[in-house]
RODO-2510 file (C-alpha; in nm, 4 decimals, decimal comma):
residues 525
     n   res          X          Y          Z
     1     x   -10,8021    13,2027     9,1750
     2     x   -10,8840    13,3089     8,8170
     3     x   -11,0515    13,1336     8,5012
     4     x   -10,8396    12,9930     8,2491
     5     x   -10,9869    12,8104     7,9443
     6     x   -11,3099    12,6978     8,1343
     7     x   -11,1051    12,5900     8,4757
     8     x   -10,9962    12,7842     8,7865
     9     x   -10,6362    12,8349     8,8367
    10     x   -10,5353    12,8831     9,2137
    11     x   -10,2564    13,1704     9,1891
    12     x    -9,9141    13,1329     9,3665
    13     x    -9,8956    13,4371     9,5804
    14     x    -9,5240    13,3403     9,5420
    15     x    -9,4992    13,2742     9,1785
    16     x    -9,3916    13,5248     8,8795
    17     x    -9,7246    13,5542     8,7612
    18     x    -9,8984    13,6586     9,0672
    19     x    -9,6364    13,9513     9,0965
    20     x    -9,6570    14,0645     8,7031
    21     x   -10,0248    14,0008     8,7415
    22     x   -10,0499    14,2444     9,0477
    23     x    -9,7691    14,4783     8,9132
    24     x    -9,9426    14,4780     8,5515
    25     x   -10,3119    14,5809     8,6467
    26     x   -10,1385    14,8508     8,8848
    27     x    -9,8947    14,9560     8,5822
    28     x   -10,1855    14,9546     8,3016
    29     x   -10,3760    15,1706     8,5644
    30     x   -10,0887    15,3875     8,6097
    31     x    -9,9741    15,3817     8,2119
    32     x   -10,3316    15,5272     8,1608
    33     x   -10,3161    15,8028     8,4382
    34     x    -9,9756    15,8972     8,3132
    35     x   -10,1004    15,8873     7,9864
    36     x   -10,4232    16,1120     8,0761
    37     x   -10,1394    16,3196     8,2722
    38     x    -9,9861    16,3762     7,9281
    39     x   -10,2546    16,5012     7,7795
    40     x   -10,3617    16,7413     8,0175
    41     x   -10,0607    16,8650     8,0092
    42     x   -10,0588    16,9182     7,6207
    43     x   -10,4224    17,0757     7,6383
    44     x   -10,2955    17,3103     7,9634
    45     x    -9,9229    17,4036     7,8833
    46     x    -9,8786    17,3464     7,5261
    47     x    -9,6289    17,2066     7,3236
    48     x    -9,3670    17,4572     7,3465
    49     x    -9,3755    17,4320     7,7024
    50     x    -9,3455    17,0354     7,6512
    51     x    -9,0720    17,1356     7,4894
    52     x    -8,8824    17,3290     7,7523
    53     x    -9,0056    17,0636     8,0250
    54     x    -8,8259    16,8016     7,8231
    55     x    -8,5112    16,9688     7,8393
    56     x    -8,5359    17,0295     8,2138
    57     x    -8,5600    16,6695     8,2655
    58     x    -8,3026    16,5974     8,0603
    59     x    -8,0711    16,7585     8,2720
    60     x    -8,2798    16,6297     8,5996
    61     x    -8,1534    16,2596     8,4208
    62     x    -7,7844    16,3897     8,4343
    63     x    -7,8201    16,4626     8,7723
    64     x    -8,0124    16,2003     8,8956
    65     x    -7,7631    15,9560     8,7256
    66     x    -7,4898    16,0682     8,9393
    67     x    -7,6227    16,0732     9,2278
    68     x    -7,9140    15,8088     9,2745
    69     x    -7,9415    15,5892     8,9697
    70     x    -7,6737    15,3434     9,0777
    71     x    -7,7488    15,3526     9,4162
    72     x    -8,1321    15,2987     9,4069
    73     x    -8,0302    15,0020     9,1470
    74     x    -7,8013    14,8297     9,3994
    75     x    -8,0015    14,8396     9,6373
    76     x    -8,2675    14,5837     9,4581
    77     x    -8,0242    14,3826     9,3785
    78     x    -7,8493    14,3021     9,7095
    79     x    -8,0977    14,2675     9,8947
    80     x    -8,2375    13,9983     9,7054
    81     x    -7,9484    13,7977     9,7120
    82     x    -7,8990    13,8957    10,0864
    83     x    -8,2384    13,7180    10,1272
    84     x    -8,1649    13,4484     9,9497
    85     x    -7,8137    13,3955    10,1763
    86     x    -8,0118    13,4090    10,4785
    87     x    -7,8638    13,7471    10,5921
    88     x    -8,2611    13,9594    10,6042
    89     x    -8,1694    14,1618    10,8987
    90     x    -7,8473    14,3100    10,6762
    91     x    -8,0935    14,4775    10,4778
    92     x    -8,1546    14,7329    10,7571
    93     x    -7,8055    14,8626    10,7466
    94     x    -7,7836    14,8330    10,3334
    95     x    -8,0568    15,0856    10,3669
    96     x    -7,8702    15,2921    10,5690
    97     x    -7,5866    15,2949    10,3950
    98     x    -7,7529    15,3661    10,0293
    99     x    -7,9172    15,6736    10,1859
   100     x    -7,5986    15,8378    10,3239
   101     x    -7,4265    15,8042     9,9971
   102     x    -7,7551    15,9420     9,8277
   103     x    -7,7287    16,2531    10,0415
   104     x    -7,3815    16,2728    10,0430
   105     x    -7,3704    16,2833     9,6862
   106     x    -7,6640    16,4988     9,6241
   107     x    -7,4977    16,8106     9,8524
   108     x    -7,1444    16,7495     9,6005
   109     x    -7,3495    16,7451     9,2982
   110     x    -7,7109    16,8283     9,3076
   111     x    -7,6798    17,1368     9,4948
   112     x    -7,4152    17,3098     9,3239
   113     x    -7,6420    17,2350     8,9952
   114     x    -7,9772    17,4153     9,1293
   115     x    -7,6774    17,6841     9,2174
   116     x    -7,5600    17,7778     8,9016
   117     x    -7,8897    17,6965     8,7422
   118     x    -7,8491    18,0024     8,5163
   119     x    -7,5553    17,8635     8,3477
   120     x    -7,6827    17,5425     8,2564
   121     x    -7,9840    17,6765     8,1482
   122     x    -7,8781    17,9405     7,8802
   123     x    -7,4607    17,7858     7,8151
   124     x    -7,5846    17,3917     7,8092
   125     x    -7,9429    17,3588     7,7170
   126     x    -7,9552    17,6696     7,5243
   127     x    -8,2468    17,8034     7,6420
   128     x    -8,2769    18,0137     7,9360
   129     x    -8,6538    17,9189     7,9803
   130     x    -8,5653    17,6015     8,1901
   131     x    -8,3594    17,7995     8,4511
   132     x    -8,6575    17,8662     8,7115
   133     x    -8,7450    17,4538     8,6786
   134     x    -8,3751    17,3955     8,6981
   135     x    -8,3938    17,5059     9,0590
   136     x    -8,6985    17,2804     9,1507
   137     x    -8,5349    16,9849     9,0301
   138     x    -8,2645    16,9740     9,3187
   139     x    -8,5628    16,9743     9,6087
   140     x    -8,7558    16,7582     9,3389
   141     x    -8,4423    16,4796     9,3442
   142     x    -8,3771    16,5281     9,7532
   143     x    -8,7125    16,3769     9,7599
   144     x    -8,7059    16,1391     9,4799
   145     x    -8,3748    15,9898     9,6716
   146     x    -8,5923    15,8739     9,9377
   147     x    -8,8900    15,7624     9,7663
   148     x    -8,6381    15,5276     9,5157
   149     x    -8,4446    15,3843     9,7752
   150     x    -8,7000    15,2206     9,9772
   151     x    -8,8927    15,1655     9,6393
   152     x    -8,5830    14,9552     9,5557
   153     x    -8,6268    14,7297     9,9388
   154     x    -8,9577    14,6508     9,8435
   155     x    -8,8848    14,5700     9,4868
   156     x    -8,5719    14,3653     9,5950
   157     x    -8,7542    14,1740     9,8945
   158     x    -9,0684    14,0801     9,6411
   159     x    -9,2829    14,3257     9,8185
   160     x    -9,4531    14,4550     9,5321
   161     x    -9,7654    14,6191     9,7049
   162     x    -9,6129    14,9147     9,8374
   163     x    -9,4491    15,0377     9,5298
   164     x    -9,7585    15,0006     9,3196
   165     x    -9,9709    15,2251     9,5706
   166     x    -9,7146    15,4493     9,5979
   167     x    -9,6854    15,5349     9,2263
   168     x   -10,0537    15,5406     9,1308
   169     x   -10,0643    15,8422     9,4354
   170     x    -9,7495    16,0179     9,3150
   171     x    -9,9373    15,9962     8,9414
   172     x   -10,2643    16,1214     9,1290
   173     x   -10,0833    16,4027     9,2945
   174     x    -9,9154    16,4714     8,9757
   175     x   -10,2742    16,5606     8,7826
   176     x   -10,3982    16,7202     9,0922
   177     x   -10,1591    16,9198     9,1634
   178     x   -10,1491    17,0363     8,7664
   179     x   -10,5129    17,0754     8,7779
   180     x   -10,4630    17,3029     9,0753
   181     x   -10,1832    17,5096     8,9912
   182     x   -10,2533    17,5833     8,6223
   183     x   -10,6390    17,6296     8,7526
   184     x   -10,4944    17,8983     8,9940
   185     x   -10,1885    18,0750     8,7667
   186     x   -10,4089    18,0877     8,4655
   187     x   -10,2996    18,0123     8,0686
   188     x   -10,1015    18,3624     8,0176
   189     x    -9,7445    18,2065     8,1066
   190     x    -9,4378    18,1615     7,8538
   191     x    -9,3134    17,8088     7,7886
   192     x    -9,0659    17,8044     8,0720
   193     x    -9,3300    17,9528     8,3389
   194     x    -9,5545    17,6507     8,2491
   195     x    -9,2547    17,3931     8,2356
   196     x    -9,1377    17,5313     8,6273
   197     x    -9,5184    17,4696     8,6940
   198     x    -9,5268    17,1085     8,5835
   199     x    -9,1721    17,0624     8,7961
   200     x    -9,3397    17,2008     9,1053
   201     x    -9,6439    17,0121     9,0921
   202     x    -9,3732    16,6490     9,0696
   203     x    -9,2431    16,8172     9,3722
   204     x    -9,5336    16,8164     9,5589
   205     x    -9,5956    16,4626     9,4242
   206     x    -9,2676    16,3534     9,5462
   207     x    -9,3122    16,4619     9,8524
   208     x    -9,6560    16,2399     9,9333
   209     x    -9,4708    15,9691     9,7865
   210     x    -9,1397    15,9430     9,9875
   211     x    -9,3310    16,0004    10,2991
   212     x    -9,5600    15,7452    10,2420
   213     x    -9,2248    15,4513    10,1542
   214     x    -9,0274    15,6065    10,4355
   215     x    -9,3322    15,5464    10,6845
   216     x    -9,3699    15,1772    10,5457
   217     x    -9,0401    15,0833    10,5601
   218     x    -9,0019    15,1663    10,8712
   219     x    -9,3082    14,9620    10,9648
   220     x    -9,2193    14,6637    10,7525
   221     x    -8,8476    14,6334    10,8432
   222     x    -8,9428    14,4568    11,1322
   223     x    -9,0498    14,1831    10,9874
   224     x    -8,7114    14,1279    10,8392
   225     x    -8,5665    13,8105    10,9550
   226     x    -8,2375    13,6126    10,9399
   227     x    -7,8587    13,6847    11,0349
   228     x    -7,7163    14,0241    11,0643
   229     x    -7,3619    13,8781    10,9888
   230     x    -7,2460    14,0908    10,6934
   231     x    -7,0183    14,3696    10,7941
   232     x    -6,9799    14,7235    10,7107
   233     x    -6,7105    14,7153    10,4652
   234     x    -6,8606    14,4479    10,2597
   235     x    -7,1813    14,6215    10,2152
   236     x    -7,0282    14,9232    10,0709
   237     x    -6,8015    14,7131     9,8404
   238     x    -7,1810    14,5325     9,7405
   239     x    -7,2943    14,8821     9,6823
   240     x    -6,9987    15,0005     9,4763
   241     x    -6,9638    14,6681     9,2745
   242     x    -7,3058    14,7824     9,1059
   243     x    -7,3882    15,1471     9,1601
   244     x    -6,9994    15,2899     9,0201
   245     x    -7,0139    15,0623     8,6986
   246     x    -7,4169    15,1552     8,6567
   247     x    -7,3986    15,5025     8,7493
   248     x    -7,1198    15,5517     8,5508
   249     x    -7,2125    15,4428     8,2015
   250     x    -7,6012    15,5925     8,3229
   251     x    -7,4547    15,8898     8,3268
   252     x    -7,2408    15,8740     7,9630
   253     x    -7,5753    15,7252     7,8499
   254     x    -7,7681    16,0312     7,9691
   255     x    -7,5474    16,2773     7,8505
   256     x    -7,5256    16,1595     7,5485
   257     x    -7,9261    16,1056     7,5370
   258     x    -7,9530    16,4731     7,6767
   259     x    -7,7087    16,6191     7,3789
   260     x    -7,9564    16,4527     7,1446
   261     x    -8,2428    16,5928     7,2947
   262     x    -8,0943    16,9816     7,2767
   263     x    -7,9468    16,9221     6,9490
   264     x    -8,3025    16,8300     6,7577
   265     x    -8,4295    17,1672     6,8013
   266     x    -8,1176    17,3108     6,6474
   267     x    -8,1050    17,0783     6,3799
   268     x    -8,4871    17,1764     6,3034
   269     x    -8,3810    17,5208     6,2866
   270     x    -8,0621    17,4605     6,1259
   271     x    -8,2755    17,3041     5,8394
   272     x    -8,4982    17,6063     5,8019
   273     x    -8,7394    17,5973     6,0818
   274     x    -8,8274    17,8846     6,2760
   275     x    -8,7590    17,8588     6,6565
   276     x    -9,1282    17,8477     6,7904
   277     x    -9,1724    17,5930     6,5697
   278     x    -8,8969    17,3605     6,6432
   279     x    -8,9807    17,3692     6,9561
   280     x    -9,3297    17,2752     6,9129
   281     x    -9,2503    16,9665     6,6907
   282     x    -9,0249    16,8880     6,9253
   283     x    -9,2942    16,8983     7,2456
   284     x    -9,4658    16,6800     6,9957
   285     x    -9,2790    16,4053     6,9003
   286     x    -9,1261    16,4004     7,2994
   287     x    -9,4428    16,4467     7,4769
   288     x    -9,7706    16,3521     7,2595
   289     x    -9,6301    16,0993     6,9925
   290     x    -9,3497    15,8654     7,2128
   291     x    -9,5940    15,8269     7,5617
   292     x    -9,9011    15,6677     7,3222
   293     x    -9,6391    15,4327     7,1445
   294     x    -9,4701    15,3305     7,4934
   295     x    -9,8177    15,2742     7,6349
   296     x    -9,7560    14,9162     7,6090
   297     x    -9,4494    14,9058     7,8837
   298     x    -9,7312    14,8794     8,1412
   299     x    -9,7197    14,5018     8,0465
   300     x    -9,3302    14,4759     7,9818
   301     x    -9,1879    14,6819     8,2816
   302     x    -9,3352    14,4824     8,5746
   303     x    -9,1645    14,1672     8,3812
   304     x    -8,8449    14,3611     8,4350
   305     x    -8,8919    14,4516     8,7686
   306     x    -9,0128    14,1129     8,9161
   307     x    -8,7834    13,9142     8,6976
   308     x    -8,4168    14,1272     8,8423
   309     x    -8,3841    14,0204     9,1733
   310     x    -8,5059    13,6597     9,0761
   311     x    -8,2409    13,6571     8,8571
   312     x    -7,9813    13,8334     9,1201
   313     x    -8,0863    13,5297     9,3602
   314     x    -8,0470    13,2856     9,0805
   315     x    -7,6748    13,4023     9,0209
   316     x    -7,5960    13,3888     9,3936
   317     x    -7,7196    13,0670     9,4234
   318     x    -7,5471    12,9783     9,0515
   319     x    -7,9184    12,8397     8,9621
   320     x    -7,8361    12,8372     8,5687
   321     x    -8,1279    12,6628     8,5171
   322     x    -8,3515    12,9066     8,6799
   323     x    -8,1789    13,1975     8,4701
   324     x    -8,2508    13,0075     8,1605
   325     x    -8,6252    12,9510     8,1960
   326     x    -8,6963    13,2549     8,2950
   327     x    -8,4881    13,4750     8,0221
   328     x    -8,6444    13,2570     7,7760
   329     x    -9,0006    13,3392     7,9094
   330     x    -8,9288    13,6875     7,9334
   331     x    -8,8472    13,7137     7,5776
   332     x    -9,1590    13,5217     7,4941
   333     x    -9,3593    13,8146     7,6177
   334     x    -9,1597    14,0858     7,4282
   335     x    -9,2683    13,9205     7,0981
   336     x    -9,6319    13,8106     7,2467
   337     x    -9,7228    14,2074     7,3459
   338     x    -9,4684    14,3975     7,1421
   339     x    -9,5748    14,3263     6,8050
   340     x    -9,9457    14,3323     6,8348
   341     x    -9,8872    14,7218     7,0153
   342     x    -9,6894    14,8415     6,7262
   343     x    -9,9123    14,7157     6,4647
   344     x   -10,2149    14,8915     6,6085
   345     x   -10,0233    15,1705     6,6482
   346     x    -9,9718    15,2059     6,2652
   347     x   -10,3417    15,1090     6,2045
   348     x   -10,4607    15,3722     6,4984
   349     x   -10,1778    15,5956     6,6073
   350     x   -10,2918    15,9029     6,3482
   351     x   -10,6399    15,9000     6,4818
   352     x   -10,5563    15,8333     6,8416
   353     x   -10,2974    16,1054     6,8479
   354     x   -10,5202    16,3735     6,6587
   355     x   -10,8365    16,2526     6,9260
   356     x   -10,6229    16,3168     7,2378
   357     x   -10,3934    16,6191     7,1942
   358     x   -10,6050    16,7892     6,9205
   359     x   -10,2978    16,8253     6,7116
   360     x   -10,2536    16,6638     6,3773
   361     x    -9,8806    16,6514     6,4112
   362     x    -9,9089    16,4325     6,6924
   363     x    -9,9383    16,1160     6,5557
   364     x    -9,6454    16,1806     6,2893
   365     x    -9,3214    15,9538     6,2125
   366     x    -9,5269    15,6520     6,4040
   367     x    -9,3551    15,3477     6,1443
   368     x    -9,0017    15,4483     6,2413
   369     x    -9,0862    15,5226     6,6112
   370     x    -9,3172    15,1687     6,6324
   371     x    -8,9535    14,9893     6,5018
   372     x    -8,7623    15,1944     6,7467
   373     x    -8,9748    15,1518     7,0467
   374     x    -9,0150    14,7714     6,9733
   375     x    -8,5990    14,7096     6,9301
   376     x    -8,6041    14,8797     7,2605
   377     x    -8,8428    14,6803     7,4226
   378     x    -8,5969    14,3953     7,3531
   379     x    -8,2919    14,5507     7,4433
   380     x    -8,4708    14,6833     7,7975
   381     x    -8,5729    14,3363     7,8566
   382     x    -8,2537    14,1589     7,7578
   383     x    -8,0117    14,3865     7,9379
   384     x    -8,1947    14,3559     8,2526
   385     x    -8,0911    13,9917     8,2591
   386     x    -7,7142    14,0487     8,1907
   387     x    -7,7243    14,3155     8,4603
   388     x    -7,9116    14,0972     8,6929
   389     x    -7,6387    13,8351     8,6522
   390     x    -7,3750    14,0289     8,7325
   391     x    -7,2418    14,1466     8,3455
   392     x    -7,3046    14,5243     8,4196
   393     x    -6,9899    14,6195     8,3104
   394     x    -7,0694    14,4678     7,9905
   395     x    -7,4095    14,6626     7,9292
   396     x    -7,2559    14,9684     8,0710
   397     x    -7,0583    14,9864     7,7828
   398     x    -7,2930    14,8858     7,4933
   399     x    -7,5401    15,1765     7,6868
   400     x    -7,2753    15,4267     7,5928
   401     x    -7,1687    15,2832     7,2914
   402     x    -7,5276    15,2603     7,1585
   403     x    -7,5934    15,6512     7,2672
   404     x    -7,2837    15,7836     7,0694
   405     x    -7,3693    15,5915     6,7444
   406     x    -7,7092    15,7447     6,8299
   407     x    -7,5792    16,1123     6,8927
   408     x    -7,3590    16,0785     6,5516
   409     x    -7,5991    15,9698     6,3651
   410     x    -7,8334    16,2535     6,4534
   411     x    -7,5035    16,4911     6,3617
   412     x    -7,4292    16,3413     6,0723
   413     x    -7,8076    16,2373     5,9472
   414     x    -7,9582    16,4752     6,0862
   415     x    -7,7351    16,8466     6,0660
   416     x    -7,5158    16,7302     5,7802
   417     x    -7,6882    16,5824     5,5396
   418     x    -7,9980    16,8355     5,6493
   419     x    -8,2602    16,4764     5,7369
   420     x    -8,3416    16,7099     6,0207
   421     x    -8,5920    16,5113     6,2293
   422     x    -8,5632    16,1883     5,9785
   423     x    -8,1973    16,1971     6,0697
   424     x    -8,2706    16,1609     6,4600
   425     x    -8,5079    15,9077     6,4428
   426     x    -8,2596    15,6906     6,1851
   427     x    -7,9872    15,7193     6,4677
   428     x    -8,2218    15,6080     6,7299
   429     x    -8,3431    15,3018     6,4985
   430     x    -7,9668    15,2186     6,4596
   431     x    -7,8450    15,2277     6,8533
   432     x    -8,1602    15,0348     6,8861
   433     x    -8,1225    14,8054     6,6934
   434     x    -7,7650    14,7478     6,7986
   435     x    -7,8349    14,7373     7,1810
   436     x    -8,0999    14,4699     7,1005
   437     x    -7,9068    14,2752     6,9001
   438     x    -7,5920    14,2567     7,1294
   439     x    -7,7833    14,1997     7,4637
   440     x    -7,9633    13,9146     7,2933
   441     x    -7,6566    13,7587     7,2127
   442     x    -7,4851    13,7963     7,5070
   443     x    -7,8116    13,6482     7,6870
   444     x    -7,8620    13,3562     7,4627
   445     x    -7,4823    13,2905     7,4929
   446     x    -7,4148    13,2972     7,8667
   447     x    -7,7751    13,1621     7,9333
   448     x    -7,6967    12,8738     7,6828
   449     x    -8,0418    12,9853     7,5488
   450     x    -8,1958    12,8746     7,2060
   451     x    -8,4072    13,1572     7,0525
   452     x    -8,7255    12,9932     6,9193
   453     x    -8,7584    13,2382     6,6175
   454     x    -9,0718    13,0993     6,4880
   455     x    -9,2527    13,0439     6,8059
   456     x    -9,1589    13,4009     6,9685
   457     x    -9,1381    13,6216     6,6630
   458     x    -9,2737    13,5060     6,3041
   459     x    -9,5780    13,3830     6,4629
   460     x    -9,6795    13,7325     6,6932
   461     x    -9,5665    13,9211     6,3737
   462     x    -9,7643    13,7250     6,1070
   463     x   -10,1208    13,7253     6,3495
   464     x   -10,0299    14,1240     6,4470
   465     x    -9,9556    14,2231     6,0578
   466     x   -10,2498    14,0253     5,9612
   467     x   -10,5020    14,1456     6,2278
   468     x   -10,3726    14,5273     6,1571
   469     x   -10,4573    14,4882     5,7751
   470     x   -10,8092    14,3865     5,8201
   471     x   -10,8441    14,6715     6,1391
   472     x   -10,7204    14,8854     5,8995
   473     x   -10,9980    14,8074     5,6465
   474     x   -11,1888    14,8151     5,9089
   475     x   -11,1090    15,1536     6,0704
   476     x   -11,1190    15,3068     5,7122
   477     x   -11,4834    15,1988     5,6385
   478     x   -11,5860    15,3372     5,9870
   479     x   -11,4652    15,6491     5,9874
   480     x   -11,6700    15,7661     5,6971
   481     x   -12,0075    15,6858     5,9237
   482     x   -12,1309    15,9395     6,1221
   483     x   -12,0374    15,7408     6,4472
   484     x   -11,8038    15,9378     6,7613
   485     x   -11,4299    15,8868     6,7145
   486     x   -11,3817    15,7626     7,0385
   487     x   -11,6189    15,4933     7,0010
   488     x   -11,4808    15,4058     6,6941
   489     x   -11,1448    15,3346     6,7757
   490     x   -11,2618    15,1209     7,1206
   491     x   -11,4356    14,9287     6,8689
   492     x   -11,1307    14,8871     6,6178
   493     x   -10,9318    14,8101     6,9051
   494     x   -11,1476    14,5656     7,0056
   495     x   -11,1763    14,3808     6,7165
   496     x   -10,7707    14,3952     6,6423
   497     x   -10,6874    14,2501     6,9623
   498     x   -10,9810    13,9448     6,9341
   499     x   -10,8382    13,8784     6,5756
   500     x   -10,4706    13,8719     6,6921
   501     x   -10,5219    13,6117     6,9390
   502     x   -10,7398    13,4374     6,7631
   503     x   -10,4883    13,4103     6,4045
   504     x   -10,2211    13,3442     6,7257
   505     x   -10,3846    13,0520     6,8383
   506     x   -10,4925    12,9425     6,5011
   507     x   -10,0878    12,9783     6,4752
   508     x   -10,0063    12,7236     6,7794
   509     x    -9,9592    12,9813     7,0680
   510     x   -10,2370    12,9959     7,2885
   511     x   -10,1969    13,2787     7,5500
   512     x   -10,3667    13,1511     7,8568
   513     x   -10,2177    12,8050     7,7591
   514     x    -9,8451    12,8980     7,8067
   515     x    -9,9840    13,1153     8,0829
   516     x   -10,0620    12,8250     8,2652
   517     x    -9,7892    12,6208     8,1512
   518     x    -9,5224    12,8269     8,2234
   519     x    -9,5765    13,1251     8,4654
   520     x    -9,8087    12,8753     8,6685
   521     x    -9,5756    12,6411     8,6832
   522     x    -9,5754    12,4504     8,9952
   523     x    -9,2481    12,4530     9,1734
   524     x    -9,1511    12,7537     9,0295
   525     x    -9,0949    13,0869     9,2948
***
């Protein structure tokens, strides 16, 4: 049990909030080590090398888009609703089945990749740096195959425990095993030396964590009960319903996404910037700038992943009702953390970003990037419950659709027209903005949902613009004391986030009220 507003709440060990609760401490724990993991990174390879690492996992995105992304995802998903049919023991041989097609389609596609490695290293990316890290993705994704599948059985059977441990040790290995290697190579490597370093220490990371899913699965798939009725043939066509149509427009999506990402350095360039530093402002914006203003997805992505499969067992069970109370309260949350994130971040994000990575780029472009990141928030959120209700064909498309207006604009903006940088971050404001909006439609349409637009966004945004004004007073006056940085921004955070909730209550929304109200609901699994 917990406290709420002077009475103790006995938690549902069952109920949404007990699994975002237990999935949110875990993710804010990992946000902050992958966070920390950033930085070290920054302060131990450099931007340039950020650079070159970003590229590499662009293409590890391709890859792992055609070969796992739809699988892993289908896996979640049926074997919630297989739970929810009464058919628990099934889940054994959906397993089975989602790893044979992994490996089967990681010898046809991932292998001939790490093959000709040199190829897509110097011909796609343009940059023969990433070819030695191009090799260690393919060993990297044998590995991740493993760890994602049975990540997706525990997700999918509302076993959330396992998951959590297993990604605050593969985060733990990660800085460990950076620590370690960079501590033994030494500094004096080139950008793509340090970016095959990083890839090798997320394979040995990979490694500790699909051992340790592999072992508990096998331990906990014997508590699996029900009928083992569904046959062979129908779990493949399961699989395929989801993974062909997700894998498919994942992988347009990616490509897409990864022609951005190698274009920006050649439209910095082509706009009169010298390679090295391209590259660096690139490393920047990809690896110091975006990770502080997604920090707040530690809240928002457990919501997603408890939320799917509830709504996959809602839509086999054609539980409308269910689907509609729980959309609603997911977009409730969007607007509740979303706002009040982005509006510190343009009170703090300068400072923060200069205290962490020692770089006073980092930091830059934060109002555009705080609109993008919080239109995407939306659109994550929203097209999770289309997908989860069977209308990924639907989202498949806008995904792709939203990337090309995306990559176009960046042309267009961007090369063109000579925005440069301004140009890339207009086209990712714009396929925002248009995934949001048409996965919010679709939702409130099929959901028969009524958006309450003063209750779940004019109120978060007037308490977050009008806590941010006075932090930003605030900030300014202590900044010119003598006082440590650090302890000045806890402080300024501090005060923002006791002012937000207090103008939100002052407002009509109290926090711990719907809390209890809503995700406390009795009744309610």
């Amino acid at each position: 049990s917990f406290l709420t507003g002077g009475m103790a709440v006995k938690l549902n060990k069952n109920s949404i909030f007990y699994h975002c609760l237990l999935l949110s401490s875990s993710s804010v724990d990992l946000q902050l080590l992958g966070f920390g993991y950033r930085v070290l990174l920054g302060r131990l390879a450099g931007a340039q090398a950020i650079a070159v690492y970003g590229l590499v996992m662009s293409a590890y995105n391709v890859v792992l888009s055609c070969t796992l992304t739809g699988v892993a995802l289908s896996v979640s998903r049926i074997a919630s609703g297989y739970l929810a049919l009464g058919q628990g023991r099934s889940i054994i041989r959906l397993i089975r089945t989602a790893l044979t097609l992994f490996i089967g389609l990681f010898c046809l596609l991932a292998v001939p990749f790490g093959l000709n490695r040199e190829f897509f290293a110097s011909r796609v990316l343009g940059n023969s740096q990433t070819a030695p890290a191009l090799l260690l993705i393919v060993p990297c994704l044998f590995l991740t195959g493993f760890e994602n599948v049975h990540k997706a059985y525990f997700y999918g059977t509302g076993q959330t425990f396992a998951p959590t441990v297993s990604e605050t040790l593969e985060m733990l290995c990660r800085i460990a095993a950076a620590v370690g290697l960079f501590g033994m190579v030494g500094k004096n490597l080139d950008a793509g030396q340090a970016a095959a370093l990083i890839v090798c220490g997320m394979v040995i990371s990979e490694l500790v964590s699909s051992v340790f899913l592999t072992t508990l699965y096998r331990i906990k798939r014997k508590k699996l009960i029900g009928k083992d009725d569904i046959s062979g043939g129908r779990i493949l066509r399961d699989i395929a319903s989801v993974a062909v149509t997700v894998s498919a427009a994942t992988l347009l999506g990616r490509l897409i996404s990864s022609a951005n990402m190698v274009l920006i350095p050649r439209i910095l360039m082509h706009s009169g910037v010298g390679y090295d530093a391209a590259m660096e402002e690139f490393g920047v914006l990809s690896g110091m700038t975006m990770p502080m203003l997604m920090l707040p997805s530690a809240f928002l992505s457990p919501l997603i992943t408890v939320l799917s499969p509830r709504f996959s067992a809602g839509n086999a069970l054609d539980d409308r009702g269910m689907i509609r109370r729980k959309a609603a309260k997911a977009l409730h949350v969007v607007g509740l953390i979303g706002f009040p994130s982005m509006a510190l971040m343009l009170v703090a994000g300068r400072q923060l970003g200069m205290l962490l990575y020692q770089n006073e780029k980092a930091g830059g472009h934060i109002p555009m990037l705080a609109a993008i990141t919080l239109l995407g928030f939306y659109y994550a959120v929203a097209e999770s419950v289309l997908e989860s209700i069977g209308l990924q064909k639907r989202c498949s498309v806008l995904t792709v659709s939203a990337s090309l207006v995306g990559l176009l604009s960046t042309l267009l903006l961007g090369g063109v027209l000579g925005l440069g940088l301004k140009g890339y971050l207009l086209g990712e404001l714009l396929s925002a903005g248009l995934g949001a909006a048409l996965c919010l439609y679709w939702v409130c349409k099929k959901a028969e949902l009524h958006i309450r637009l003063g209750n779940w966004v004019l109120r978060p945004l007037l308490a977050s613009a009008t806590a941010a004004a006075l932090t930003r007073l605030l900030l300014y006056r202590l900044y010119r004391t003598p006082a440590a940085q650090i302890l000045v921004l806890a402080f300024s955070v501090g005060v923002f986030l006791l002012l937000y909730t207090s103008f939100l209550q002052l407002l009509g929304t109290d926090f711990w009220s719907y809390t209890q109200n809503t995700l406390l609901k009795k009744g309610e699994k």
